[in-house]
N, C-alpha and C positions, 0 to 999 in steps of 0.2 A: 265279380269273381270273389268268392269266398276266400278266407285265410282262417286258417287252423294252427294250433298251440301242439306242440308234441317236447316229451322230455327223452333224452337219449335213457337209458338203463348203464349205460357204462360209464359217463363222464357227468351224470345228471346234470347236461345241456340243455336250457329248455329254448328251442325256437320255434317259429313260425313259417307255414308253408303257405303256398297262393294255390289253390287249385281245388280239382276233386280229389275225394277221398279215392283211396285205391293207388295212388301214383306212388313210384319208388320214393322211398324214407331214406336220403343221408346225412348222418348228422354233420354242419359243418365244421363241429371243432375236432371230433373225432374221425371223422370221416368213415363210420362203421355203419352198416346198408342193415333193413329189417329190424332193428334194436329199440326203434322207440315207439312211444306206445302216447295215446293221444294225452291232453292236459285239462281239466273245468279251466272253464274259460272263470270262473268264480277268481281265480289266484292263480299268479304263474310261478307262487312258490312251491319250491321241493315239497312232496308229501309228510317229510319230519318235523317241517317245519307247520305246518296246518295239523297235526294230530300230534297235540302235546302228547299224548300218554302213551302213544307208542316213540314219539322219538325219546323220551325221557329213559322208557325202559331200553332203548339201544343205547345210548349212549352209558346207561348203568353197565349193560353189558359189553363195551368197549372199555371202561374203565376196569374191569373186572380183571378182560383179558391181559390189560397191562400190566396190573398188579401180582398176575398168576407167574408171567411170563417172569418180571422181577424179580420174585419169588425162587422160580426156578434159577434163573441166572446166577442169581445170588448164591443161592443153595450147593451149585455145582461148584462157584469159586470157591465157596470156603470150604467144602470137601479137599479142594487140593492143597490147601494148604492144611499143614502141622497143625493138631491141638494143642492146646497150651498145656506145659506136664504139668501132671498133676498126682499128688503121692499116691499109689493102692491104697488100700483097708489091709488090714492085715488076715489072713487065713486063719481058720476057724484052730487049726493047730499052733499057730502063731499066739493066738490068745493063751490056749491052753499051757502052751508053754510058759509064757510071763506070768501066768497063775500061780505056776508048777514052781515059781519061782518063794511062793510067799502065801503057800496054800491054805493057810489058816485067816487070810487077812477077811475081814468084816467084809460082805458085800461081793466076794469072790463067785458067788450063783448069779449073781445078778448077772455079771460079764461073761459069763458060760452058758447065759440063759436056760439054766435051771429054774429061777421063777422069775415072775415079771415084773418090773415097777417103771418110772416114768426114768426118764431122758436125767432131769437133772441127780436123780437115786444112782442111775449107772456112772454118771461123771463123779459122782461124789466119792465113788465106788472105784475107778479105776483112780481119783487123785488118793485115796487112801493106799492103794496096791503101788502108788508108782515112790509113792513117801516111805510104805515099807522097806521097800529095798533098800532105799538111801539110808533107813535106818540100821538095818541089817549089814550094812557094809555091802551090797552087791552090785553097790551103782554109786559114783561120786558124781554129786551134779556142781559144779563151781566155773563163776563165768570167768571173762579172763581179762585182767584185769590191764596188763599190759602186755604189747606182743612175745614177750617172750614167755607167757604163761601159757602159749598157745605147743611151745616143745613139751608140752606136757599134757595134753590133751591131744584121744586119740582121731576124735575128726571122723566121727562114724558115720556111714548110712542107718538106715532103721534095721534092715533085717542085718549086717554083719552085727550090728550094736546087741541083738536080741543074743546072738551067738555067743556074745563074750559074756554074756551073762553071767555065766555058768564056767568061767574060766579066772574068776577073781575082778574085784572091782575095776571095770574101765573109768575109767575119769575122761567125762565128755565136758562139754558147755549146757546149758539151758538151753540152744537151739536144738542140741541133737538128744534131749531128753523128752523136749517137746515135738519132736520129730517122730517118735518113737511111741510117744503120746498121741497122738494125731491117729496115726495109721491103725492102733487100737480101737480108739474111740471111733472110727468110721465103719470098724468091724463088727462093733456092734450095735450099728444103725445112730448112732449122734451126728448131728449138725454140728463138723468142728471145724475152726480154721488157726493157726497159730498166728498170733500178736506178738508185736513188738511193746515190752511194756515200758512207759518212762520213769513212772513210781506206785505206790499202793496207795491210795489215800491222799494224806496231805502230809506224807512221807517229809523231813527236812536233808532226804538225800538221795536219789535217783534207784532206781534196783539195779541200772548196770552201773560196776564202780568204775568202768574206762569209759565213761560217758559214749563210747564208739561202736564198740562191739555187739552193744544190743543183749538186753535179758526177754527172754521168749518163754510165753507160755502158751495154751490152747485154750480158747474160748470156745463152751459147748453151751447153743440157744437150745433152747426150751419155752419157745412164746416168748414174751417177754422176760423170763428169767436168764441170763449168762451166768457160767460157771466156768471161773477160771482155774483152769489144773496148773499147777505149779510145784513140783517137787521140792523144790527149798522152801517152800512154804510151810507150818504147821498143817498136820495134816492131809498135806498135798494139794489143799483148795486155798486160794486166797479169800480172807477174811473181808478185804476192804476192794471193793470196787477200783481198776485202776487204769492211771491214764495209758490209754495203750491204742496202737493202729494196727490193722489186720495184714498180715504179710502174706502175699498170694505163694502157692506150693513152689511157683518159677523162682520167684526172689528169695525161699528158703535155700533152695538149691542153688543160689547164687552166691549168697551169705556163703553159706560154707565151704564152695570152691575158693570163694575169698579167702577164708580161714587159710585152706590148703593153699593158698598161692604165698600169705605169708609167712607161711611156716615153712615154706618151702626155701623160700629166700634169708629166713634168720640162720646165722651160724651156730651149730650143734658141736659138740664132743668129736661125735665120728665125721664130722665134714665144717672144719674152720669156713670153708667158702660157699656164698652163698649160690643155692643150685635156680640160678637164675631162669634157664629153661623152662624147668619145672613150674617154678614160682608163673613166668609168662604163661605158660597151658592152664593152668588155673584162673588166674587173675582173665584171661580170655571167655575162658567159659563163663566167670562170673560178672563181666561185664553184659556180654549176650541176656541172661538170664534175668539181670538186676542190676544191672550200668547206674540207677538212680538211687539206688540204697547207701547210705549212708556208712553203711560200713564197709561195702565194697568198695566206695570211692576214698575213703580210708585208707583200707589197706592199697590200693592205687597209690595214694598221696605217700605213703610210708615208703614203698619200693621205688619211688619217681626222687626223694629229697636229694642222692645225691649227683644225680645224671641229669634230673630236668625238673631243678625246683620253681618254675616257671608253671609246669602242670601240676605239682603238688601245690601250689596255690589256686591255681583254676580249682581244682576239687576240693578246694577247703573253703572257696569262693561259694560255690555249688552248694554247698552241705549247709552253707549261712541262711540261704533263701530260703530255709523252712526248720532252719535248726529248732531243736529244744533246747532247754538250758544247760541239759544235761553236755549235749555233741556240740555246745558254745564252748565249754570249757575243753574239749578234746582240738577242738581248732584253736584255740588261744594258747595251748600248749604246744603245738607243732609251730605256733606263729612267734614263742617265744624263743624256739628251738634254731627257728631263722633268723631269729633277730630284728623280729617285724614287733617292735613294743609298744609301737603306738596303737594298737588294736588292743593287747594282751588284757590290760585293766579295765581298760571296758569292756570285754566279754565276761574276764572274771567277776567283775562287781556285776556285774548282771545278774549270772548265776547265782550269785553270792547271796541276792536279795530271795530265792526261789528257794537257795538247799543250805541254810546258813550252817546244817552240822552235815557236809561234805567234807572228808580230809585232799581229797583232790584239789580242793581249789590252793590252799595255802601250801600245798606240794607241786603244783602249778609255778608257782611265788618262789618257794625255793631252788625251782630247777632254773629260771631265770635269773637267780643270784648268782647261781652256780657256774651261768655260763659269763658274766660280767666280772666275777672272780679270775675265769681263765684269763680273760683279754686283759684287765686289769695287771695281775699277773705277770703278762707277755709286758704289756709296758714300762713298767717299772724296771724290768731288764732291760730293755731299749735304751730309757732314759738315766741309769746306770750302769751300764756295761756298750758302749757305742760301737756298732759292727758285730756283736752279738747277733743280730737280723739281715737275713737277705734286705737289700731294699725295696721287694715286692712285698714280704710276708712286714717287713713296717709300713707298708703304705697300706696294706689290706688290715693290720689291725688298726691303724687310722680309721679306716670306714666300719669297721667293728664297733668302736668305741665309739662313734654317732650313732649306728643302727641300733645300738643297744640303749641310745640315751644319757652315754656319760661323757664324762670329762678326762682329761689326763691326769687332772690334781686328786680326782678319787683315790681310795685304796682299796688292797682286796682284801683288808681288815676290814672291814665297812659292811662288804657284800656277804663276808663268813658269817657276819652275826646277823646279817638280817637272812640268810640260811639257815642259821639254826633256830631260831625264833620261829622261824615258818615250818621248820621241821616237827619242833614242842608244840606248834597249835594243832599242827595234822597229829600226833599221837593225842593229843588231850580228846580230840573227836573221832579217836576208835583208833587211829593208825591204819596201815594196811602192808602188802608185800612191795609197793614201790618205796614207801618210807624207810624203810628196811636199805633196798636200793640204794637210796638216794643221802640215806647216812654213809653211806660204805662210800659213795664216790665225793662226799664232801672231805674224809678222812681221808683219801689219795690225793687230792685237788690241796688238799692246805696241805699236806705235809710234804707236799710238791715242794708247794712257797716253802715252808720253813726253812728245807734243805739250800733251798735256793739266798737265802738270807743266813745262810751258813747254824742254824738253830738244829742242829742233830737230834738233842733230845725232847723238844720239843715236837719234831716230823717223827720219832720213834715211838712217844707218847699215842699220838693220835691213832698210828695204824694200830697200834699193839690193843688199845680201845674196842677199836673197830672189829680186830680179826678173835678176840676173846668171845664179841657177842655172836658172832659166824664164822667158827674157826673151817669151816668145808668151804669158805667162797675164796675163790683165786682174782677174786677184787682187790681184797686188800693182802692175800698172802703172798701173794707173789711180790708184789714193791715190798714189804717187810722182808721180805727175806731178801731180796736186793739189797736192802739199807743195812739188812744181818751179816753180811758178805761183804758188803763194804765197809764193815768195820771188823772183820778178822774171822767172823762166826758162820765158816758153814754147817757146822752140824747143829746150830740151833735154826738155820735156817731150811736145812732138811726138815726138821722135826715140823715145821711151820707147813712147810708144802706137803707133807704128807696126807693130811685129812683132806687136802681139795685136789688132790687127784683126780677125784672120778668127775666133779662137775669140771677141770678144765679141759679134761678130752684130751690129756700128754701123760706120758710116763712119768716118773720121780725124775729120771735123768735130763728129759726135756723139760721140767720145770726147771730144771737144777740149770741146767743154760743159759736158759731167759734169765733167771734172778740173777746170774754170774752179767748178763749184760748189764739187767741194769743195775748193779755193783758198778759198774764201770763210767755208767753215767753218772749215779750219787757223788763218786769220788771226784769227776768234775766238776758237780753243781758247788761241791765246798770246798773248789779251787777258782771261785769265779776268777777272784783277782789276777792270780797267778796267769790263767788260759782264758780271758771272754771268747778268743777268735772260736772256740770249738763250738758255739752255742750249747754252754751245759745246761741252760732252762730250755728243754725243749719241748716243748705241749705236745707234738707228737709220739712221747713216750711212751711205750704202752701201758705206763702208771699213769697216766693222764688223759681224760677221755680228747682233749681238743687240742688239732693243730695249728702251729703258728700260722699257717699259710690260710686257710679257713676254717677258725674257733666253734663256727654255728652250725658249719654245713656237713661236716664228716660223718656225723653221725656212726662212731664206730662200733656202734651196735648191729648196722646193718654189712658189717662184712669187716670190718680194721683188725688185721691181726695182732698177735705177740712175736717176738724174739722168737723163731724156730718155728712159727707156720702154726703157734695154738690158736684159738681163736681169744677176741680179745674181750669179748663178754659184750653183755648188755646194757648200753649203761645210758643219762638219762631218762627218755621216757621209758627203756624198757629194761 
């Protein structure tokens, strides 16, 4: 009896039957009747397998179909997901308007495509239109140096910003110049993305002077050529090639909710308390958007110092892992702020070696004098005046006075002069508006001590200093005129409070309050003898940035008031 080969077509089974041809066909793995079709007895392999060139092209064409399918699959997810924002171009009237701004500037056809020239002729073009204005007075572009430079900046989008043009200089940042920048240059066909810059060149000092905040400009390719627009810049174009990393449109728009969250949260004129809701809707958006930018983890760390300085170090942890030299020195400054000093000089000397003519760093140095002063201070009343201190706020300046690196036998003579030394190296390298700061609260911090060592004229010497070279700051007006008060003189202490009315956000009468308070206090501090029990040296004054209870952590810039609900100002970093 013969046997015959057959392959099923459905399961390609290949078996063998015993018989004549003709007799019913089932296959027996399938069990399906009529379906298979005889085999060459030559191979009882599958036919793909004996004809290379056709199973080659099936298999190309299985492959095909997987990758199509993929393709599609893929295609369809990321349709349902959100694009990444991304800024518009600006409108063809948009341009015309910032034109309309500075009509005569060089290159103004170029951007209105009246005639033609290349990519880099138009960048050159809009950095020259964007420098005009700033020269013109119709646009202030300055970064911000410390948070409280940010109550002073308007914190624009591009199109409100284009608005205000024409309504008197806004005063933005460099993010929201280059933001404004950006949306142009795309308008008129440039390849641009805004950068984060750290210096020009081989700068010996960063371009942002809060090492945090970030100076921003727009980079426009052209092949191989980049042209960076820069409004502070000569010109509007930077000169020197600089070190810079490209900040995607999400992370601009994060930056600046950032901005908006701390500005929300510093204490103003019209709102001594900090509008902390606000500040969280912000600070929300800009983590969504830019969670790993450095300056949004920043201003995080600034609002977290004195509820949860646990995650204000995680974020300053964060920002080390890829710091520059520049955002080494803005963390070594909040690390001094804590009282974390065995970091501090070695971040600063780091930097130090990168931007030797930075006035930051040795203002850095001084504001760490400033706070070893306080605690200093606080001691020296402890261990002269006994019961002067709860016995919590003497056990916590105990731990102060380690965290900080000193001893009880120091002085806060010691700490003053190595303040002002560090004060004179930062003015000999340009100065800036924290030095300013940071003079005004060394002159309340000593003339604290003097009072407290009963030296009157000496603690009236220093404010009266202070309050000549800024007579509008209610830094040092208001404790003068307390110490004016307490020696018989209100109407010379009226005269004092009058010019800083408008920056303390109170009437003449509610200054006139507060100074009467601490009138009240001075006259104790130069009764130590007489009353210790009252604690007349009290660092929670509101002539003294730090309190007995915790010197490092109050930061009474971010919400401490005055005597009658003024706000109590900004004082070290900001």
């Amino acid at each position: 009896m013969s046997t015959s080969r057959y392959r099923c077509i459905h399961c390609d089974h290949v078996f063998e039957v015993e018989g004549e041809a003709g007799a019913e066909l089932r296959c027996p793995k399938c069990h399906r009747v009529h379906d298979q079709v005889p085999v060459a007895e030559t191979s009882g392999e599958p036919w793909y397998r004996r004809n290379v060139t056709i199973g080659a092209a099936v298999l190309l064409l299985l492959a095909g179909a997987a990758v199509l399918v993929y393709v599609l699959r893929s295609g369809s997810t990321r349709s349902g997901q959100p694009e990444p924002p991304r800024i518009p171009a600006a409108s063809i009237a948009e341009v015309e308007a910032l034109v309309g701004r500075a009509p005569e500037t060089a290159g103004t056809d170029l951007l209105l495509g009246k005639v033609s020239g290349s990519a880099t002729d138009k960048a050159r073009a809009l950095g020259t239109l964007l420098r005009a204005l700033v020269d013109r007075q119709q646009l202030a572009v300055q970064d911000v140096e410390a948070p409280l430079d940010l109550l002073e900046r308007e914190l624009l989008d591009p199109v409100p910003l284009l608005e205000r043009l024409g309504q008197g200089p806004p005063s933005v940042t460099s993010l929201e110049a280059a933001l404004l920048a950006l949306r142009v240059a795309r308008a008129v066909g440039l390849t641009a993305d805004v950068v984060r810059v750290e210096r020009y060149g081989a700068a010996q000092a960063p371009a942002d002077p809060s090492g945090l905040f970030g100076h921003y400009a727009v980079a426009v390719r052209d092949g191989a050529t980049t042209v960076h627009l820069d409004p502070t810049q000569p010109g509007g174009v930077a000169a020197e090639s600089p070190e810079a990393v490209v900040v995607s449109d999400a992370a601009c728009g994060g930056i600046l909710e950032a901005y908006r969250g701390l500005k929300a949260f510093l204490p103003r004129p019209d709102r001594p308390r900090p509008d902390r809701m606000g500040a969280s809707q912000h600070l929300d958006k800009a983590k969504t958007l830019a969670g790993d930018q450095p300056a949004v983890r920043m201003a995080i760390t600034f609002t977290s110092l004195q509820e949860a300085p646990g995650d204000a170090f995680a974020q300053c942890e964060a920002v080390l892992k890829s710091a520059t030299p520049s955002q080494q020195v803005a963390v070594a400054e909040i690390y001094a702020t804590l009282g974390r000093t065995d970091e501090v000089e070695r971040l600063l000397s780091e930097a130090e070696r990168v931007y030797p003519a930075w006035p930051r760093i040795p203002l850095v140095r001084a504001q760490l004098a400033l706070l070893r002063a306080g605690v200093l201070a606080m001691a020296e009343l402890a261990k002269g005046h006994p019961g002067a201190l709860p016995p919590e706020a003497e056990t916590r300046m105990k731990e102060q006075i380690q965290r900080l690196g000193l001893s009880e036998s120091d002085k806060p003579d010691d700490q003053f002069a190595i303040l002002r030394r560090q004060l004179d190296a930062a003015d000999k390298l340009g100065g800036s508006r924290s030095a300013g700061r940071m003079r005004e609260l060394y002159a309340v911090t000593a003339s604290d001590y003097r009072l407290s060592q009963g030296d009157l004229d000496g603690a009236r010497a220093l404010l009266e200093e202070s309050s000549r070279a800024n007579p509008d700051s209610p830094t040092t007006a208001l404790p003068l005129a307390g110490l004016l008060i307490a020696t018989g003189d209100e109407d010379a202490a009226r005269r004092v409070l009058e010019p800083a009315t408008a920056k303390a956000g109170g009437t003449i009468d509610q200054l006139m309050g507060a100074a009467r308070a601490l009138g009240d206090q001075i006259r104790q501090k130069l009764q130590l003898a007489a009353a210790p029990s009252v604690r007349p040296f009290d660092l929670s004054a509101p002539g003294l940035g730090v309190p007995p209870t915790e010197p490092s952590l109050r930061m009474p810039s971010l919400g401490g008031s005055r005597p009658g609900g003024l706000g109590q100002g900004l004082q070290l970093r900001f």
